[in-house]
N, C-alpha and C positions, 0 to 999 in steps of 0.2 A: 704522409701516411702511405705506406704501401704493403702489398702481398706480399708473404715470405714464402719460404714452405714452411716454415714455422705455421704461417697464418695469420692472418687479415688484422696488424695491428690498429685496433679503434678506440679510442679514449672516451668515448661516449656509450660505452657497453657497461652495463654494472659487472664487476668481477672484483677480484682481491685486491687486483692493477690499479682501480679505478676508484677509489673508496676515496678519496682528496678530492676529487670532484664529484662525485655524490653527494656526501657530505655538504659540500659547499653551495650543490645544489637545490637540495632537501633544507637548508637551513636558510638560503635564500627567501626561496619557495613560502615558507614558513616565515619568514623578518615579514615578507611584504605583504601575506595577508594580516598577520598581525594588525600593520600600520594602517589598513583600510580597515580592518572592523572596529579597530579603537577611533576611528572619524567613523561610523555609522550611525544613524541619528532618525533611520527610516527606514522599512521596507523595501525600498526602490527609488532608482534616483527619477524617473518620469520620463525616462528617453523615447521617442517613439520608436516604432518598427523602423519607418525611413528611414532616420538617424544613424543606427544601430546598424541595417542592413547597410549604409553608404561606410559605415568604419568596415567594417565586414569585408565588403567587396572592394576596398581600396588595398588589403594585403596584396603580395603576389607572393604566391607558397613557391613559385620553384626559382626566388632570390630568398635563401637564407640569410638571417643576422649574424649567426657564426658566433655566437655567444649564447649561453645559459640565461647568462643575466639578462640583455638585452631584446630574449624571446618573452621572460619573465614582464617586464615590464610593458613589453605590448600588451603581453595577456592581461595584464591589472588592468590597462586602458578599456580593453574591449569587454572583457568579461568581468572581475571583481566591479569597477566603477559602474556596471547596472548589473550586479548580480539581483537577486530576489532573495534577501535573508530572512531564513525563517526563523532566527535566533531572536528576533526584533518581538516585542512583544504588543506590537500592533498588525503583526500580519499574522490574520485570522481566518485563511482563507481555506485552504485544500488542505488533505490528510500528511501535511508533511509537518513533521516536527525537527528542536533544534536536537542534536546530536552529542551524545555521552561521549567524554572527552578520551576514555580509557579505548574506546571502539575507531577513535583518531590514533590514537598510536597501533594500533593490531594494524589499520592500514597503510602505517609506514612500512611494517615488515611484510605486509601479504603483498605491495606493491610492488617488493624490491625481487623477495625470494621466485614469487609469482608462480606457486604452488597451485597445479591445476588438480583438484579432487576429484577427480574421474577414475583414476585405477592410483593402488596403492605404490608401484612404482614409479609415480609423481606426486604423493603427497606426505606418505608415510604417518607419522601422529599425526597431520592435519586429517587424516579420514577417520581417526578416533576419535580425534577432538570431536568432528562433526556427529559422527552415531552419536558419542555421549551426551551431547545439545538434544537430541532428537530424543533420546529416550530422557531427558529430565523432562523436555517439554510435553511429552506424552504421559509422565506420570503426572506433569501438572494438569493435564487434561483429566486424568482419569482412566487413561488407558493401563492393562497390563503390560508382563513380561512380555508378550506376542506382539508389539506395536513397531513400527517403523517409520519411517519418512525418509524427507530427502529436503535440503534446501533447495531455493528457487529462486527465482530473479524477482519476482513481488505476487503478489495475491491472485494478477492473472492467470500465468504461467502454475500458480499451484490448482486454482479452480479448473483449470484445463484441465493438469494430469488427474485429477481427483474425476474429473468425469471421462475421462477417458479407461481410469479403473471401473467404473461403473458400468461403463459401455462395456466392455472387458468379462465382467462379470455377471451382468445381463445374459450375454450373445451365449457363457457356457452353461446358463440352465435356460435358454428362449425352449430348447428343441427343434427348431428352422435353420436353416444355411444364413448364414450373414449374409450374403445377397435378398435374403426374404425379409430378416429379421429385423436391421438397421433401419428403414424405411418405420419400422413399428415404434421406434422404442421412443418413449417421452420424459423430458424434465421435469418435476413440477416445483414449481418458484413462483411467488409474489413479484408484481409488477417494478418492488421495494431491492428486490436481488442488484447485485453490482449486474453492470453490459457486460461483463464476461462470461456471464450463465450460457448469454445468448450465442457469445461470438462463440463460445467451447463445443458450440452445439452444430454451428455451421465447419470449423476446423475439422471436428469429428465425420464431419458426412452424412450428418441424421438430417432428418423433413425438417423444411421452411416451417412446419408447424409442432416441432419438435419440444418447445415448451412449452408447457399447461399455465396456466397465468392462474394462478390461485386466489382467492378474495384473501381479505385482510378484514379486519376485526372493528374497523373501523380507527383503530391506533397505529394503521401501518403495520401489524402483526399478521402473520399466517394464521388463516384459522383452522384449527387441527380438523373442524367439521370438516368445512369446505375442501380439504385433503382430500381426505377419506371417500367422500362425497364426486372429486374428482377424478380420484383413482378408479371408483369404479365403473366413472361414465368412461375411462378409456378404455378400462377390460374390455364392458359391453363392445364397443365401437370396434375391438380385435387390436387395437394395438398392447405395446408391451409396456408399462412402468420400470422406467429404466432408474434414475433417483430423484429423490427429494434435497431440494436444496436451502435449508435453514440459514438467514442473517443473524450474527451475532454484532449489531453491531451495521446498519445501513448507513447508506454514504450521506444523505441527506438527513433525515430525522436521527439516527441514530438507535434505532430500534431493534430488539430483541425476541426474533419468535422463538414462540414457547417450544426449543427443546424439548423439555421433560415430556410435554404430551404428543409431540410428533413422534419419537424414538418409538414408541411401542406401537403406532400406527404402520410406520415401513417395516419396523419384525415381525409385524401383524401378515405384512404384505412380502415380504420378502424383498424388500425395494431399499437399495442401497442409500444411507440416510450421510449425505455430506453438509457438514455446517462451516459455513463462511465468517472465519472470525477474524478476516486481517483486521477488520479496523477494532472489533474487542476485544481483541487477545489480551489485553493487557491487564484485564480483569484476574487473568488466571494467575497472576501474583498482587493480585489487589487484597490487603488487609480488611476489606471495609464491605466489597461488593462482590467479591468472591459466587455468590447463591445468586450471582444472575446468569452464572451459565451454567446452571442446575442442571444436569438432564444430560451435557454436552459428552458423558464418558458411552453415550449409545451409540456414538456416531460410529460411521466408518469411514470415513476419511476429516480430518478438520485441517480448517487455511490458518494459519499464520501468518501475521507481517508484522515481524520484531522492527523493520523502520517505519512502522507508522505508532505502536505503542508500549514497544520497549527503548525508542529514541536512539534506535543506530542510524548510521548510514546509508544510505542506498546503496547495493541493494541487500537487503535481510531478511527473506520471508521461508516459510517451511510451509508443505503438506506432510500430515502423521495422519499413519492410519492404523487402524485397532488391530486389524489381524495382517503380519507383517507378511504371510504368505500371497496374498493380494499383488502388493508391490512385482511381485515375478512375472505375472501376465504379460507385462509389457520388457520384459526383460530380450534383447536380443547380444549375442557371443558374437566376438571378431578374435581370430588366433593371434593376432598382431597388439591385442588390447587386454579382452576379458575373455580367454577361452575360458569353455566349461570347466577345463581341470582346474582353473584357478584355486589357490589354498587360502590366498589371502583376499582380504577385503576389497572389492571394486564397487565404487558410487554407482559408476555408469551401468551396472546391469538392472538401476532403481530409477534414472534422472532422465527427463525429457534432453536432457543437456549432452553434448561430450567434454568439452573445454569447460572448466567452470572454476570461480576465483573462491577461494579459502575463506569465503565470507562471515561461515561459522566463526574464526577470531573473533570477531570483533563482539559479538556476543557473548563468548567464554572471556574474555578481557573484562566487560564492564560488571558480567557475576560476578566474575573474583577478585573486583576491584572495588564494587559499592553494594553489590547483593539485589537480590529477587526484590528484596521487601521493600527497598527504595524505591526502586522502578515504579512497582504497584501504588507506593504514596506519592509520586510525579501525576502517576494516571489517575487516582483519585483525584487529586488538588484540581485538572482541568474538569474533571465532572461537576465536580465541587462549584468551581465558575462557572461554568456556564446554568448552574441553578440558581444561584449567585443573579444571575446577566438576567436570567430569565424572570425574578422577581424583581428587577429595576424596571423592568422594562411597562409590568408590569403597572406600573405607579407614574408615568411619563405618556402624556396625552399623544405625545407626536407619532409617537410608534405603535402600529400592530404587529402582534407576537403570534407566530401559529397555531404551538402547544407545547408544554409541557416537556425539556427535556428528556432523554434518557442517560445518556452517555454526555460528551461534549458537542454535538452540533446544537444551534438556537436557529430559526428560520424567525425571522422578522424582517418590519421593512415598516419605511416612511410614512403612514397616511395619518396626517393631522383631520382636526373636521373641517369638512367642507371637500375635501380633497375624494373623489370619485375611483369608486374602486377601478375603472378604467385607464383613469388621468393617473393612478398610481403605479398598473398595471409598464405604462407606460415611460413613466419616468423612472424608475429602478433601474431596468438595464443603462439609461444613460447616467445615473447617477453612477452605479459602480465603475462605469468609464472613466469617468472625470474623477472617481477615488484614485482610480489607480495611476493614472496622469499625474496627478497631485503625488503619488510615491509616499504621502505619510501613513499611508494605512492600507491595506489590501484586504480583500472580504471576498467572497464567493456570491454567485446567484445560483436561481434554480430558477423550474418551476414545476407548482404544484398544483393540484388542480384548476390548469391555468390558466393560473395567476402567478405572477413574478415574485421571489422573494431572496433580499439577500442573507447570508448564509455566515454564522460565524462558526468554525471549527476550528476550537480548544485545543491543541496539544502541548503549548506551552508554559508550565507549570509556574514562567517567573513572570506571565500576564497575570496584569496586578485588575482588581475592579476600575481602579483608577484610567488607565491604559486603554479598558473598553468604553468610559465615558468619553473619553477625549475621542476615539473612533466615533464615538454617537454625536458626540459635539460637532465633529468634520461631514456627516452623513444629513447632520442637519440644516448646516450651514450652505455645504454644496446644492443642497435639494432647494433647500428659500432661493438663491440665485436658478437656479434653471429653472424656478417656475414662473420667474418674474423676465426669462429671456426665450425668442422662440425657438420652436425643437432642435434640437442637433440627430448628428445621427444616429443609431439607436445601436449598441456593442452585439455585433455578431453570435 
């Protein structure tokens, strides 16, 4: 291989040149995960940290294999052979689901062409594709002609910019110098909100006591009172009501505040009303439950995360906001990028991002491959089970259930009689330890008014009821053995 003045012949470059070896590589790639998900049989193969960390650290990256193939095959050793599949329909654990096959092929091409949507002279239809994603999903919201967004790397990075509009939008009617003003300005969120309310608040630069922690209704809901009620103890107090931030959709119960009656509480107030629906989005093409996010076309800003419940890829998520002139506050020009004269389309005067991957495909691939309406019967059917789960559980002396569904999480956990809310307290986290050691089944913990409890989260629509008793059967079995041996150590 050598410099010409031609130029730097590489056979490892994709180009026109190169398409025999891409090809061959991409099809490789493809043979050999194939051959490991067809032997998949579990969740996890049970390897420890050690283990994993000794394959790991026995590579040396600056001796190359000098083969495709032979990089290929390491890789299946170290990573396919203990990946974590969430395709398995015993792993019930965190908000990741398996992936729509049509949203696999958009990322053969987004991978290769490697189309950054940042200004139109790198993406071209790929930045149309994306607005037209944005305004379907904003009609599915509720939103008018005047709506906007932007895709995002996942649900954080959208509750960020969503409150960074708010912040944005505060400071232009406070009346104060943003040096007076910022120090004033407050959140208000249930203690139920995702950790990103919090972290959005410390990134921003606002007070250590910059969120208001609102009661709940005793269902884990915001109570529109206790809002109201809220807001006007911080007026008093001189600070500023910066937003309100409604869960469509919490990470542990699954819970739904009442939109319809907070929206006209922050119009009431002028207080920017952002709703957090990565994990419920999915409702918004749901044939069945559609009316559980009644109310959600008041907001002004909503999260999206199409890979936790339209079943893409990581990463797929959007923030859309109602009035698209908002989106500009944070806009800044580079002559070399998006000067002002720009005539055509640029992301980047909208996106916390500069570089950013064509994500949008894989979304418009599996609309116009299997439709909205599928999607939303995927995301019914795990609703569906976990109400399902939650009346089995129900009727089985060994298990305490917390409550009542809403969405797909179920919070239960092991305490037969005799067994001490304490002694149960205590054995859960070791129990989900030694599930996941085991590799046949993966489950989540929490805790909640605490107490320990472990956690199933539905997003797999081909978990069968069957699939979750065999999980109960493993949780059962593990738990009789550790109570009859002494404590281990307790999972971090």
């Amino acid at each position: 291989m050598e410099a010409t003045l031609e130029g730097f012949a590489s056979p490892h470059l994709f180009s026109g040149s190169t398409l025999d070896a891409y090809t061959s590589g991409v099809w490789h790639a493809s043979a050999l995960l194939a051959d490991r998900v067809k032997t998949v049989r579990q969740p996890y193969s049970g390897a420890s940290v050690a283990e994993l960390q000794e394959q790991v650290d026995a590579v040396d990256l600056d001796r190359p294999l000098g083969d495709t193939g032979a990089a290929l095959h390491e890789v299946a050793r170290l990573y396919l052979d203990n990946a974590i599949w969430f395709h398995e329909p015993t792993y019930v654990a965190h908000l990741n689901c398996p992936v729509a096959i049509p949203a696999l092929s958009a990322e053969v091409l987004i991978s290769a062409v490697n189309s950054s949507v940042d200004t139109w002279d790198q993406s071209a239809t790929g930045t149309l594709i994306e607005r037209r994603l944005i305004d379907w999903t904003a009609g599915r919201i509720g939103f008018g002609p005047g709506a906007d967004g932007i895709f995002t790397s996942g649900g954080t990075q959208s509750n960020l910019q969503a409150m960074l509009l708010a912040r944005e939008d505060s400071l232009a009617g406070a009346g104060k110098p943003r040096e007076v003003a910022i120090p004033l300005l407050r959140i208000f969120a249930t203690t139920e909100s995702h950790f990103s309310v919090g972290k959005s608040a410390g990134i921003l630069g606002l007070a250590a006591d910059a969120v208001v922690a609102v009661a709940t209704d005793g269902n884990g809901r915001m109570d529109p009172g206790a809002l109201a009620a809220a807001i006007d103890r911080v007026r008093r107090d001189g600070g500023i009501p910066m937003a309100v931030v409604a869960t469509a959709g919490t990470t542990d119960l699954g819970r739904i505040d009442p939109v319809k009656a907070i929206g006209p509480i922050c119009a009431e107030h002028g207080i920017w009303f952002h709703v957090d629906a990565a994990y419920g989005c999915g409702l918004l093409v749901s044939t069945r439950r559609r009316h559980l996010l009644e109310g959600i076309e008041q907001a002004d800003s909503v999260t999206v995360d199409y890979h936790k419940s339209f079943y893409q890829p990581v990463s797929s998520s959007a923030v859309v906001v109602r009035r698209g002139e908002t989106m500009r506050r944070i806009a800044v020009h580079a002559d070399y990028l998006n000067p002002r004269t720009a005539t055509v389309p640029n992301q980047v005067d909208k996106s916390l991002q500069t570089t950013r991957r064509f994500d949008a495909l894989k979304l418009w691939m599996t609309l116009r491959t299997i439709g909205s309406e599928q999607i939303g019967d995927m995301f019914d059917t795990v609703v569906d089970r976990a109400h399902e789960t939650w009346e089995h559980l129900l009727t089985d002396s060994d298990f305490e259930v917390l409550t009542e569904p809403t969405l797909s999480t179920l919070l239960f956990r092991f305490r037969p009689e005799g067994l001490s809310v304490e002694a149960c307290d205590e054995l859960m986290p070791r129990l989900r330890q030694e599930l996941f050691r085991d590799g046949q089944a993966i489950v989540a913990g929490t805790t909640v008014g605490g107490h320990y409890w472990l956690k199933f989260t539905l997003l797999n629509p081909n978990t069968t009821m069957s699939n979750l008793k065999d999980v109960l059967d493993l949780i059962r079995g593990i738990a009789h053995r550790l109570t009859s041996e002494p404590t281990a150590a307790v999972m971090a």
